[in-house]
N, C-alpha and C positions, 0 to 999 in steps of 0.2 A: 048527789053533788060531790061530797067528801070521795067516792069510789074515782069520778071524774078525775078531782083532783090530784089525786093520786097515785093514776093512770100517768096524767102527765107529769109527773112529777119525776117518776120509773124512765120514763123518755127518757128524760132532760138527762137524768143517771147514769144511764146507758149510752147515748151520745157524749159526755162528759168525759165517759170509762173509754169510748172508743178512740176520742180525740188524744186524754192519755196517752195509750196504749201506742197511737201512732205515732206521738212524739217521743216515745221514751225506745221505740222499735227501732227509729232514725239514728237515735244514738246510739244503741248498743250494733247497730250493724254498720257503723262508721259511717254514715251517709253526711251527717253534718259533720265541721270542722267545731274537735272540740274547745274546749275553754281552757284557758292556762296548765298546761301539765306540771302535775303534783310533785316536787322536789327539785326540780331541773331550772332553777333560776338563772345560776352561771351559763350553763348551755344554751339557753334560750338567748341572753344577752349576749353572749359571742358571734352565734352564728345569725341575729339580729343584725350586726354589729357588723360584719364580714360581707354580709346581703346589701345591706345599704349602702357602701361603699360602691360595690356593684353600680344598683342601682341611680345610685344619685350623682356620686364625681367619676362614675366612669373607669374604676378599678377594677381590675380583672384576678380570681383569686381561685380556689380550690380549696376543697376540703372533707374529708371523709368525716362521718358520723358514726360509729361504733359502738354495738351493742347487742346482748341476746335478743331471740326474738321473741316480738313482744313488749318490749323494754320503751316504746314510744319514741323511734327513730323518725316514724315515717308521721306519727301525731305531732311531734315537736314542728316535725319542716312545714308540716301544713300550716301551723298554727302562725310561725314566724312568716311565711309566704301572706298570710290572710292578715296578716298587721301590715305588711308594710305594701301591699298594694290596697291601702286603706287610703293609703297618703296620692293626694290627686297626679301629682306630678309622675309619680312611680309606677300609677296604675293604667294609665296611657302610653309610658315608655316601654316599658319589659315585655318582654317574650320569656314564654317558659318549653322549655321539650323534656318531656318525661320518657325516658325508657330503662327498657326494666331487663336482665340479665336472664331470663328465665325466657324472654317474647324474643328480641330482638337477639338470637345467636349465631349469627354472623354480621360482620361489618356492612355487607353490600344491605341487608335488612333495615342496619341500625339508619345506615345513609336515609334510604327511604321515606323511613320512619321520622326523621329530621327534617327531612323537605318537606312532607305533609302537615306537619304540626307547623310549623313557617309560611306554611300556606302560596308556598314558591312553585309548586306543581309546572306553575303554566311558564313560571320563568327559567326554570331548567329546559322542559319542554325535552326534545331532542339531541340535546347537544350531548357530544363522548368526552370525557374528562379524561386525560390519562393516569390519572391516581387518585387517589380518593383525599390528599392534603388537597390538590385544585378543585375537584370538586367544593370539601368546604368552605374554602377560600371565597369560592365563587358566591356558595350559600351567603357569609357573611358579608360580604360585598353588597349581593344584592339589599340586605336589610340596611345598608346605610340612607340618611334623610340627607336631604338637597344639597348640603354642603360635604366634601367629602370628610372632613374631621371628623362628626357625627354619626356613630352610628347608634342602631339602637342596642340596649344591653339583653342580653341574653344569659337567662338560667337555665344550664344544663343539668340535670336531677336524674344521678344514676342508680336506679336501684337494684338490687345483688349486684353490686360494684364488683364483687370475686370474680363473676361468673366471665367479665368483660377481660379480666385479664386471659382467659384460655382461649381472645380472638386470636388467630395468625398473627404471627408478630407485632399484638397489642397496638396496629394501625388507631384503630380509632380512637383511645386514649393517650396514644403519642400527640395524635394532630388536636384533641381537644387541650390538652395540656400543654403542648408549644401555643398554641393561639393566646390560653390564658396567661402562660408565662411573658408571651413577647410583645403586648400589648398588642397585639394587631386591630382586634375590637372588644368592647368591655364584657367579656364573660365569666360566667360564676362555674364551676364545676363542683359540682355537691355530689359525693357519692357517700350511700348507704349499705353497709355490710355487716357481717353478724360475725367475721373473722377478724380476732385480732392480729396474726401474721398474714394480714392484706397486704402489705408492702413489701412482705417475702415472695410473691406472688410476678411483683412487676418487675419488666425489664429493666437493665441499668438507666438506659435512653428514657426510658417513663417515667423511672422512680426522681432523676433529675433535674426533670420540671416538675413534677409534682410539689408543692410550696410547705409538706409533713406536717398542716397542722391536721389537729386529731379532736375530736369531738367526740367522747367516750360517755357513755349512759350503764351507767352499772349504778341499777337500784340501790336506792337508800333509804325506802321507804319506811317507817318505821309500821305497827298493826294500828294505831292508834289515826297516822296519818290515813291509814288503807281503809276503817273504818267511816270517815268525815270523807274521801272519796264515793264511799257505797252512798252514801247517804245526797251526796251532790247530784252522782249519775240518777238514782231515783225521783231527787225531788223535778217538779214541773217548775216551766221558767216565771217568773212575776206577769209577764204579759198574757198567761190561760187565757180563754174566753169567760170560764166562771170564775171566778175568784172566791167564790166560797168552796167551792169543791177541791180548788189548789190548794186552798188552808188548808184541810182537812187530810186531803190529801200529805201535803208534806209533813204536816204533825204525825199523822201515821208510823212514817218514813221514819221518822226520829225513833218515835216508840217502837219502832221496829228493831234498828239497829242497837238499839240500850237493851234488847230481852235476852236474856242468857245462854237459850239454846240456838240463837242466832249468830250468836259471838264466838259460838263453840264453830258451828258450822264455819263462818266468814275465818275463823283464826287457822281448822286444818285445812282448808283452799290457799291462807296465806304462804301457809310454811310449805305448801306444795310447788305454789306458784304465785309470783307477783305481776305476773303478765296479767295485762288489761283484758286480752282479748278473753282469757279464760274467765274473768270474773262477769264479762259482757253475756258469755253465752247462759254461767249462772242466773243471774240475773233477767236473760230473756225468757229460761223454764219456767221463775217464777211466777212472770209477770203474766205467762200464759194460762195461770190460773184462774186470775182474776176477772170476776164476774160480777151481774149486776145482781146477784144473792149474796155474793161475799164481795164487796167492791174496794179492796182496799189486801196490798199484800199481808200475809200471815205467817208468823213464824214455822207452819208446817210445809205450808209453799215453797220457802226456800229449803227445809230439808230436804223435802223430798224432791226437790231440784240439785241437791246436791247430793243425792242419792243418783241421781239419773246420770249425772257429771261423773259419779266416780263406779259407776256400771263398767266389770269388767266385761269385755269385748268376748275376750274368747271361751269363758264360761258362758256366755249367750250363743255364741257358735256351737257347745255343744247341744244346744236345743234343739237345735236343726238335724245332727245325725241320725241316722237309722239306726235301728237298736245292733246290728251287725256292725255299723263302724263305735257304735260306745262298747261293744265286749273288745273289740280289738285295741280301743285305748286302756279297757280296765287289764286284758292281756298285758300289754306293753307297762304299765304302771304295777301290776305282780312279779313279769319279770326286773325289774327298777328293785324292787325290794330284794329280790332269792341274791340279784347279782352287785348290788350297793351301788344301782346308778350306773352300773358301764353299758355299753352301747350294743342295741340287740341288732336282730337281723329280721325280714318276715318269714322266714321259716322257721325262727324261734316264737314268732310270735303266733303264726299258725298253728304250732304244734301246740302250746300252750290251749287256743282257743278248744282245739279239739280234742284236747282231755277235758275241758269244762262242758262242751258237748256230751262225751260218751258218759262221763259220770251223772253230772249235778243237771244239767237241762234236758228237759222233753217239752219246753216252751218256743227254743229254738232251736226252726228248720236248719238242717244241715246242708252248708250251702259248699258248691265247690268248688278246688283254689282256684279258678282263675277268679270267682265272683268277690272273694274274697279278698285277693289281690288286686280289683277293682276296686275295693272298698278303702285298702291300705293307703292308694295311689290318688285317692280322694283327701284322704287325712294329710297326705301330704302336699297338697293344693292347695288345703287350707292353713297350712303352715304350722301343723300343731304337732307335726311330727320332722324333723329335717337330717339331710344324710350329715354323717359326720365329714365328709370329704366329697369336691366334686368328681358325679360319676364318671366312671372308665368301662372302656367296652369290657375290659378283660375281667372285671367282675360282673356275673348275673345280677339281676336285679333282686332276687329272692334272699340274697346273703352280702346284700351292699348294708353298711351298719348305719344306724337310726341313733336318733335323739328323740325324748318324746321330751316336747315344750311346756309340759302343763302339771300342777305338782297336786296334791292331796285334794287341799280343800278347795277348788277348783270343779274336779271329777266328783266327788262327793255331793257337790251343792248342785250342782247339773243331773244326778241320778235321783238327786230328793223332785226336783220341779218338772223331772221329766215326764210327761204326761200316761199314765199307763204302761208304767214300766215292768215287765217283770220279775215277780218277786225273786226267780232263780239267779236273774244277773242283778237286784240287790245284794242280795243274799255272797256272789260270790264276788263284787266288789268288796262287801266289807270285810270278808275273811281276806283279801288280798293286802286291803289298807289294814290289821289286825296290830 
């Protein structure tokens, strides 16, 4: 009976850990609209404040949002979007088209992309515009209600706003920007950018309707505030299914972030980075530990999640070469030492291999230059090696000069893990690094 018991018990644990794990996944991979962003009071209530106007008396406004990335540009707009089509009147009226600087790169795109989000498809239909101002025109025309005074309001939300100014003569941020200017129908222009000379950027004609205000997000976050963050993102909402397991749960959560080698961890993430997204991905390594044997995150979790986080890229690319492309970088990293870092060539670096050849190895086959020079031509695909200047015909390839990207302990710690390495190319890395 107790075995029974206990049996289900393990279920319920396990269904508890799952239901967790999919809520807390939701939110580290942005899926849901998060909860009030951490610091950002004044910004939130401006561009609140700016939206609503929009929205409810029919003011038509613009406004760029400025910040690294990262910084919660695109979390703030949601958040402030998700409050005020809360309110019933607003959430009925408005229309939103989202495009984004990176998708939509050219105007005849962007157009498209506007009519289908407005869902006018059938109301353009075939007609030819002769410019892309009448087309719009026509767009917001069509959205007006019965009476011609009324129309409906529309937010325009441009994300990599930079990217918009390097359309041909800034067409579509002209006509979105005369519209908002001349009251024609009540529109919002929200754009998002990680540039702070965005406005050096626009034409005269642009910059002139454009209305200069500025919506700038340059963290403020203090560690103490980023700590009581970690701690929000982890805990589970009051409405869980079990509520004993939430307890337990968030208690955890707490006890977690008060432990010392947690605080060590969470403080050099801080001072790396105070971007969300980086602490989201932390946070999903750890969460990926969690199981129905250890049900509950543990302060080795998040190390070694933030071991995983700060896993150099191209020291793990050296895992992958063939022992002929690692003597060619321990090559290039002896000559780095004879000649104090100035710039070699592959026939310096060949010659080199091949006096470690003729002397110190009888482990490795002698291979020849062209194989070799395949092997070179590799390292510099993977970008661990790059020319100092772009090539010209007039130099061969064998004596065009190199940089090698990658320094001591780096080479080093890639020949300690490298699986079966031979002793003769330890052996003749370390007298090179000496």
């Amino acid at each position: 009976m107790s075995k029974r018991k206990s049996r289900e018990t393990h279920m319920l644990l396990g269904e508890c850990l799952s239901q967790a794990q999919k809520i807390l996944r939701r939110r580290f991979c942005h899926q849901d609209v998060p909860a009030m962003p951490a610091g950002l009071d004044s910004q939130h209530k401006h561009l609140l404040e700016l939206l609503r106007r929009t929205a409810v008396h029919g003011e038509s406004n613009s406004v760029l949002i400025v910040g690294p990335r990262g910084s919660g540009k695109t979390m703030l707009l949601s958040y402030v979007l998700r409050e005020l089509l809360e309110e019933k009147d607003v959430n009925k009226n408005v229309l939103q088209v989202h495009l984004n600087g990176l998708l939509q790169t050219d105007d005849r795109i962007a157009l498209k992309e506007i009519t289908r989000q407005l869902n006018l498809e059938n109301v353009v239909g075939d007609k030819v515009f002769g410019s892309f101002a009448e087309n719009l025109a026509f767009l917001l025309e069509a959205l007006k209600k019965g009476n011609r005074s009324s129309s409906r309001p529309v937010f325009f939300i441009l994300d990599e706003f930079d990217l918009f100014a390097h359309h041909k003569n800034q067409t579509l941020l002209y006509n979105l920007l005369d519209v908002s200017q001349s009251a024609q129908a009540p529109v919002a222009v929200v754009g998002l950018t990680c540039r702070l000379d965005v406005l050096e950027l626009l034409e005269k004609r642009v910059k002139s309707r454009f209305s200069h205000r500025q919506i700038h997000l340059l963290s403020a976050l203090t560690f103490r505030q980023y700590l009581e963050v970690v701690c929000t993102q982890l805990s589970l909402p009051s409405d869980f299914p079990d509520s004993r397991f939430s307890e337990e749960w968030n208690n955890s959560v707490r006890k977690l972030t008060e432990d010392k080698s947690v605080e060590d961890v969470l403080q050099k993430h801080f001072n790396i980075s105070k971007d969300f997204r980086s602490l989201h991905v932390l946070l999903l390594l750890a969460l990926s530990r969690v199981t129905t044997s250890s049900p509950a995150i543990q302060p080795t979790d998040l190390v070694e999640a933030r071991r995983l986080c700060a896993a150099d890229y191209k020291a793990n690319i050296l895992h992958g070469l063939s022992i002929l492309e690692l003597c060619l970088i321990i090559a290039m990293k002896h000559l780095n030492e004879i000649y104090e870092g100035e710039p070699f060539n592959f026939q310096m670096v060949y010659n080199e291999f091949k006096k470690f050849i003729s002397r110190k190895s009888r482990s490795i086959h002698n291979f020849e230059k062209p194989v070799v020079m395949k092997a070179f031509e590799h390292l510099q695909q993977l970008e661990l090696v790059k020319p100092m200047e772009a090539s010209t015909t007039k130099i061969q390839r064998e004596y065009q000069l190199m940089k090698l990207l990658l320094d001591h302990s780096q080479i080093m710690e890639s020949l300690q893990r490298y699986p079966q390495c031979p002793t003769d190319v330890k052996q003749w890395a370390a007298s090179a690094f000496a």
